[in-house]
N, C-alpha and C positions, 0 to 999 in steps of 0.2 A: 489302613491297608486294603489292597484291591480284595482279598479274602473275605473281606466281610461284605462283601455285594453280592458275592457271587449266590444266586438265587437260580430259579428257572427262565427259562427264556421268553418272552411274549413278544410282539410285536411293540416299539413304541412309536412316535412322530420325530423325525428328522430336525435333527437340530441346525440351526441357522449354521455355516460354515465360518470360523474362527480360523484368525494368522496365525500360524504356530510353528516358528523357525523359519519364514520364508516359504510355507508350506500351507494348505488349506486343510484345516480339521474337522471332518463332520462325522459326527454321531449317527449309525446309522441301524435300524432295527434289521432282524434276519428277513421281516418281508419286506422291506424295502429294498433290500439285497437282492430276494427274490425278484420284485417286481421290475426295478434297474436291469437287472441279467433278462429276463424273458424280454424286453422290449427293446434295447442296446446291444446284447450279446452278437457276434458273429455269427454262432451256432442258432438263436435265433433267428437271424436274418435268413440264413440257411435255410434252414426248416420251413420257414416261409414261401423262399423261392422253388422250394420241391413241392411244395403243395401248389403251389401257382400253376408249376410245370405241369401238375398230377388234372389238374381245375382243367386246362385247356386239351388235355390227352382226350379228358371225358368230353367235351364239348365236341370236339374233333369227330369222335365216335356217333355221337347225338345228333353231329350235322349231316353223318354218310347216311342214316337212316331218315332223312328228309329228302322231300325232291329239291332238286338242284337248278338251277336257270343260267343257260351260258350263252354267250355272245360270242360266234365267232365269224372265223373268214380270211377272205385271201385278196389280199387290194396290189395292185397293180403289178402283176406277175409278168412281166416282162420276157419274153423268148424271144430272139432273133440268134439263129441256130443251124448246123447244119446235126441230120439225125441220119443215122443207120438203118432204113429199111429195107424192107424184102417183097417184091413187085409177087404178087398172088396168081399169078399167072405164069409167069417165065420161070420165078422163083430165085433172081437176080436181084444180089447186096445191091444197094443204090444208098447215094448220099443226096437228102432231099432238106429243100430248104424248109425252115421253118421259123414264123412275123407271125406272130401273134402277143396279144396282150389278155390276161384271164383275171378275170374280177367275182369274189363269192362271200354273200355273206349270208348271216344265219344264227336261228334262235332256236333252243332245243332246253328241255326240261329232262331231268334222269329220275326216277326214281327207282332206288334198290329195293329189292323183295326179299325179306329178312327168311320166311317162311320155307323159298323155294333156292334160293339163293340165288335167282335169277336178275333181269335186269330191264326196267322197259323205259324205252325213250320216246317220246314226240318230240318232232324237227320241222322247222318251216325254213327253206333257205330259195336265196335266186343267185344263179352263173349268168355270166354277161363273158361272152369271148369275139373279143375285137378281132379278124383278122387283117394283117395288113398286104401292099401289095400289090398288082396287077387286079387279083383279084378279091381287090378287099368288102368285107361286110360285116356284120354284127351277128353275134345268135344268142337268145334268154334263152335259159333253163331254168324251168320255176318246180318247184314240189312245194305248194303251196301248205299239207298236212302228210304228215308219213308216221308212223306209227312202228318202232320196232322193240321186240323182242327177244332178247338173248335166254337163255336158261340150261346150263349145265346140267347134264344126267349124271347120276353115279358118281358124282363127284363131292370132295370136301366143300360144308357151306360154311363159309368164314363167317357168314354174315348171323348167323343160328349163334355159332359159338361167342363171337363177340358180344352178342347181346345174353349171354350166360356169365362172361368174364366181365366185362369192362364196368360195369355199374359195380360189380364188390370191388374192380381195382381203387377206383373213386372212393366207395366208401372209409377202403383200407387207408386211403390216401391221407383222406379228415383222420383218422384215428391213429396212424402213422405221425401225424404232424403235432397232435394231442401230446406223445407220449415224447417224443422229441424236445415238445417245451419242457413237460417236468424230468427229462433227460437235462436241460437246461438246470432246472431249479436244482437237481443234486449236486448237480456243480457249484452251484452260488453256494449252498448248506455245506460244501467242502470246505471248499476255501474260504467261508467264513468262520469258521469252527477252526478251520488250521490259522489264522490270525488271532482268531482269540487266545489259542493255544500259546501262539508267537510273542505275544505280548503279555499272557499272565505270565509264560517262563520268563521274559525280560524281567519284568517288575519283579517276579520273584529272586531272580538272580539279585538284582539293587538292593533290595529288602533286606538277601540274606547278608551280603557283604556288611552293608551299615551295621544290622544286629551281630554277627560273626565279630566286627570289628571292633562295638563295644565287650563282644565277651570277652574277642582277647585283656583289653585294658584289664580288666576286670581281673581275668588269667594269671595277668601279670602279677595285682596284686597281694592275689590268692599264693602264689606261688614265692613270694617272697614273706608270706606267714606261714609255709608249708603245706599249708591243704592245697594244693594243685603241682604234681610234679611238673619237672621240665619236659617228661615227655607227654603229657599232656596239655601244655602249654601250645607244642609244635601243632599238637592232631589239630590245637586251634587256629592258629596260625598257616598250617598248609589248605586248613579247609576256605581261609578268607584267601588266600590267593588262586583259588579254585574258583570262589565266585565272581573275584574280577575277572576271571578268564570268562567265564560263563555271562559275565553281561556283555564284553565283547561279541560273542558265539550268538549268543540269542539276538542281539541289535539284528545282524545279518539276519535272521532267520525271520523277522518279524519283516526289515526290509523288503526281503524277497515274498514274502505272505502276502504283506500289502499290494507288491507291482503285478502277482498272480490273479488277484480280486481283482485288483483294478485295470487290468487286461478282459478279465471277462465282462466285467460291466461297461467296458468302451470309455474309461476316465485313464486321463495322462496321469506320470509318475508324479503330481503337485497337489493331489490331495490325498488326505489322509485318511482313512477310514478308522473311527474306533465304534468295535462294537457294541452292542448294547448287553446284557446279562442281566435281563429283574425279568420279574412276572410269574406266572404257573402255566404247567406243561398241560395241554386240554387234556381232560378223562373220560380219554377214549379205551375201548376194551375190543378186539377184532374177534369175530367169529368165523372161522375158517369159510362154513359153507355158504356163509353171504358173502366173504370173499370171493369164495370164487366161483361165484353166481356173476359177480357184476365183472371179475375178470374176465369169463368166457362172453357175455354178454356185452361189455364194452371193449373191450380190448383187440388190437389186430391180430392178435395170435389166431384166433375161428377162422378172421376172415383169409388170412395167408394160407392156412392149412387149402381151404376149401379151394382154395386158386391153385393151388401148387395141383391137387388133386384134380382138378378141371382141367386145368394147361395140359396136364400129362393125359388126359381124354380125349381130350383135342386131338393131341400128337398121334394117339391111336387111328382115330377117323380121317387124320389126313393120310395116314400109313396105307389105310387097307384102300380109301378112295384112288392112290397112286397105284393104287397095288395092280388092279386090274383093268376093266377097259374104262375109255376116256370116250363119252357120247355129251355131243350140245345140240341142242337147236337152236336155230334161230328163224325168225318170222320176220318179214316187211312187209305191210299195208298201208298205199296212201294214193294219191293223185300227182300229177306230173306232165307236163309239156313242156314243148321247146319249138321257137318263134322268133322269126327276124326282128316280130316288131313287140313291145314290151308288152301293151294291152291284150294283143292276141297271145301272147304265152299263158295268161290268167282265161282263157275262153275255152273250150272243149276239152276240159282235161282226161286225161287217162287215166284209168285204174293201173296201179302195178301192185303186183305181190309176188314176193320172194321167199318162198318157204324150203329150208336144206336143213338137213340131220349132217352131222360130223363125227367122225369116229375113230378111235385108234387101238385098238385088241394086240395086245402081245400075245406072238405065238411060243414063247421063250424065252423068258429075263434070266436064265440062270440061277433063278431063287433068288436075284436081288429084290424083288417088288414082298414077297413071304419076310425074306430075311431083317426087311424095316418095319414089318408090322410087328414081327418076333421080337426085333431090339425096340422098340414104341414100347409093346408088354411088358417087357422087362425091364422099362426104365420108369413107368407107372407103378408095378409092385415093388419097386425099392422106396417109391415117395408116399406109397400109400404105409409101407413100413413106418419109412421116415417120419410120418405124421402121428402115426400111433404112440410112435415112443418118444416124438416131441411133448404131446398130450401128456402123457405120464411123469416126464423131466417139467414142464412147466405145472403142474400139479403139486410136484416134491415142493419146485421154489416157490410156490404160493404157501404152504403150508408152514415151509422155514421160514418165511420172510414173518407170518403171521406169527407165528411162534418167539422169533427176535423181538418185535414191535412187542408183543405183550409182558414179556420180561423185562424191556428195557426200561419203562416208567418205574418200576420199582426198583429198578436199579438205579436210577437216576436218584429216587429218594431216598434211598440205602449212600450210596457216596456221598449225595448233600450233607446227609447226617455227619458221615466220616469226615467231610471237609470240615466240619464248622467243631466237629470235636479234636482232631488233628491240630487246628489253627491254636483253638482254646489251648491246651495238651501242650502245642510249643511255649506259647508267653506264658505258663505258669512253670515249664521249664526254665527259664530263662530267669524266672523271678527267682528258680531256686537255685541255680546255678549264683546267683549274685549274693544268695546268703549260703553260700558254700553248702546247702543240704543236698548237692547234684555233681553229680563226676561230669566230665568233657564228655564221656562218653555217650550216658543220657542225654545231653543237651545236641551233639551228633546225632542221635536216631530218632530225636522227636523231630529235628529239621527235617529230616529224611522224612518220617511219616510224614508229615505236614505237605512238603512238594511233591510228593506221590499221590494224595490225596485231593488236593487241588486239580492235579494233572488227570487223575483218575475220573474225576468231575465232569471236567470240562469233557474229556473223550465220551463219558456216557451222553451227556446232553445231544454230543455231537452225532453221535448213534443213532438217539433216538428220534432225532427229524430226517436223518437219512432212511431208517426204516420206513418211517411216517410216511415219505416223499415216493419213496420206492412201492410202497402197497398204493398211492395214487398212481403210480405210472402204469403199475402192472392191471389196477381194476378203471382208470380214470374213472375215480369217483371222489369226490371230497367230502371225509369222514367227517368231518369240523362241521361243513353249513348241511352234514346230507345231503347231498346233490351231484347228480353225474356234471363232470365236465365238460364244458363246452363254452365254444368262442360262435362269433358271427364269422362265419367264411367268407360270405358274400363280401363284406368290409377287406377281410386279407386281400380279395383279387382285385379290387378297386387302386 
């Protein structure tokens, strides 16, 4: 009988794949389950591509803060036109023709200033404008080196903030993705626990009908020496036509277990999966405050809070920046000429420099520019609430979840016990029921205990890697080899 295997769970090796009904059967251990779903799963794959996403966000961020190198220009701009001026003299619309062809190109480097939130460019470009016509001829314009400088006053620096956010967004990202896979893994530990389930109820349904089936015989002939009434007889009788319904019932239920597993692991409905059940449960013991040391300490929860609390900073400094006046400067320093002929455009250059302030002062918003920094502060003191009494709610579930995990190994060997006395408890039922020293009725409740016992089993075991799983997701740490969790990123973005 499958009852007597039933043991604790360990990992074993995969058994070669067997025909069985037109079907393929493999034997497969819970970390094999595991390891199939974290690298097949959809939800995997998933997880993946958000980290990818997450990989190039940061990169994106990492490049704005490097100087930049850009090629540009304007190649063969064609006008022949008639335009709308106005003679400076008379001060008479006129319509004046206009043949020309405008040619520009140009190299410039940007580098952003994280510090000031400013902006400085070097550019080297040359204009070539053909005109055509009566009175056609060429003209360069060279600005050989120019130098300029943008830099916003009293203004929001996105660039300050970004580099406050965007490296914990990243970090969050790796540790987001972390917890996603053993997000993954409690799903495999589901739905392999719920087949296991699926198929010891089958076999147990089978089991019971055969044994039920011999009791009746038995019944019968008890009942025709007097020790077994007729209504006793029936209790046997209705209970065997209970468990043919019940191996029908269960078939379904293990069908359906199997095509659920075997949707998370990425396998068609043609293999079979049966689980494995031997080995011993690791003896682990969880200590709250190492718990959740290594939860605050690896976990994204820190680093979400601190971002949510940053973002909402942010929203402040952009508030009060809008709020009131709007000053930039800007700088230009270089050299420049312009010449019929191309060589002389490069000979006698000029100095230019461009230096203007720009400014915008409200004399009267109506309290809208006040009213966004007031809604900013008040949308900050709600997250900075939010965050406090997140800390407290993930605290409680560290503590419970610790709490579950260390009761449930003893629970596990507290049921073991039950099952394998329960199983005993029935076949010596049974033997006494056949020498008439057991009413139908005993031989009805030892059944009972016995598949509540088994059932009871299997759900502890299945508990107890869901906890297990569950304090790696929340601390990513692996209590088993000691060691924080972690993958090669670099490999995922390849």
């Amino acid at each position: 009988m499958i009852y007597v295997a039933l043991l604790l769970v360990c990992p074993v090796m995969l058994l070669p794949a067997q025909e069985r009904g037109g079907m393929l059967a493999a034997r497969m251990s819970l970390e094999e389950v595991i390891d199939s779903a974290r690298t097949r799963s959809v939800s995997a794959l998933a997880a993946k591509a958000s980290f990818v996403s997450s990989y190039w966000a940061f990169r994106s961020y990492k490049a704005s803060r490097l100087p930049s190198l850009n090629f540009y220009g304007n190649l063969a701009s064609f006008d022949r036109s008639l335009r709308l001026l106005q003679n400076y003299e008379t001060g008479e619309m006129v319509y004046t023709g206009n043949y020309n062809m405008q040619n520009k190109v140009g190299l410039s480097i940007k580098q952003n200033i994280t510090f000031t939130g400013g902006s400085l460019s070097l550019y080297s470009d040359l204009s070539r404008i053909d005109q055509f016509g009566s009175n056609a001829h060429k003209t360069y314009y060279a600005q050989p080196i120019t130098l300029y400088y943008e830099q916003p006053l009293l203004a929001y620096n996105r660039f300050k903030w970004d580099r406050k956010i965007s490296p914990k967004e990243y970090e969050k990202a790796k540790r987001t993705y972390l917890e996603a896979m053993e997000a993954v893994t409690i799903r495999a530990v589901k739905y392999y626990f719920d087949l296991m389930k699926a198929k010891l109820n089958h076999e147990k349904a089978v089991t019971n009908y055969s044994n039920t089936r011999q009791m009746c015989s038995v019944a019968a002939e008890r009942m025709s020496l007097g020790s077994v009434t007729r209504d006793e007889y029936l209790q046997l009788e209705l209970r065997m036509l209970n468990d043919s319904i019940s191996i029908n019932e269960s078939a379904i239920r293990v069908k359906e277990a199997q095509m659920t597993l075997n949707s998370l692991l990425g396998y068609g409905e043609g293999l079979e999966i049966e689980p494995e059940v031997t080995g011993e449960l690791p003896d682990i013991w969880m200590d709250y405050d190492v718990v959740m040391s290594k939860a605050l300490e690896n976990s994204s929860f820190l680093l979400d809070n601190e971002i949510r609390v940053l973002n909402a900073e942010s929203a402040i400094a952009q508030a009060k920046a809008n709020r009131g006046a709007s000053v930039s400067l800007s700088a230009r320093f270089g050299l420049s000429n312009s010449n019929g002929h191309f060589r002389e455009t490069y000979t006698g250059l000029l100095d230019q420099e461009v230096v203007g302030i720009t400014f915008s002062v409200p004399i009267f918003d109506w309290g809208l520019g006040k009213g966004r920094v007031k809604n900013a502060k008040a949308k900050a003191a709600v997250v900075k609430a939010e965050v406090a009494q997140a800390e407290q709610d993930y605290r409680r579930s560290v503590y419970t979840a610790v709490g579950q995990f260390n009761n449930q190994r003893q629970q596990c060997m507290v049921s073991a016990r039950a099952s394998r006395i329960a199983q005993e408890r029935y076949s010596l039922m049974m033997e006494k029921f056949r020498s008439g020293r057991a009413s139908v009725t005993d031989l009805n409740t030892a059944q009972n205990e016995n598949d509540s016992a088994v059932s009871r089993y299997v759900t502890d075991l299945s508990n107890f890697w869901n906890y297990y799983y569950t304090l790696r997701q929340l601390t990513l740490y692996d209590f088993i080899r000691n060691a924080d969790i972690d993958v090669d990123f670099l490999e995922l973005i390849r």
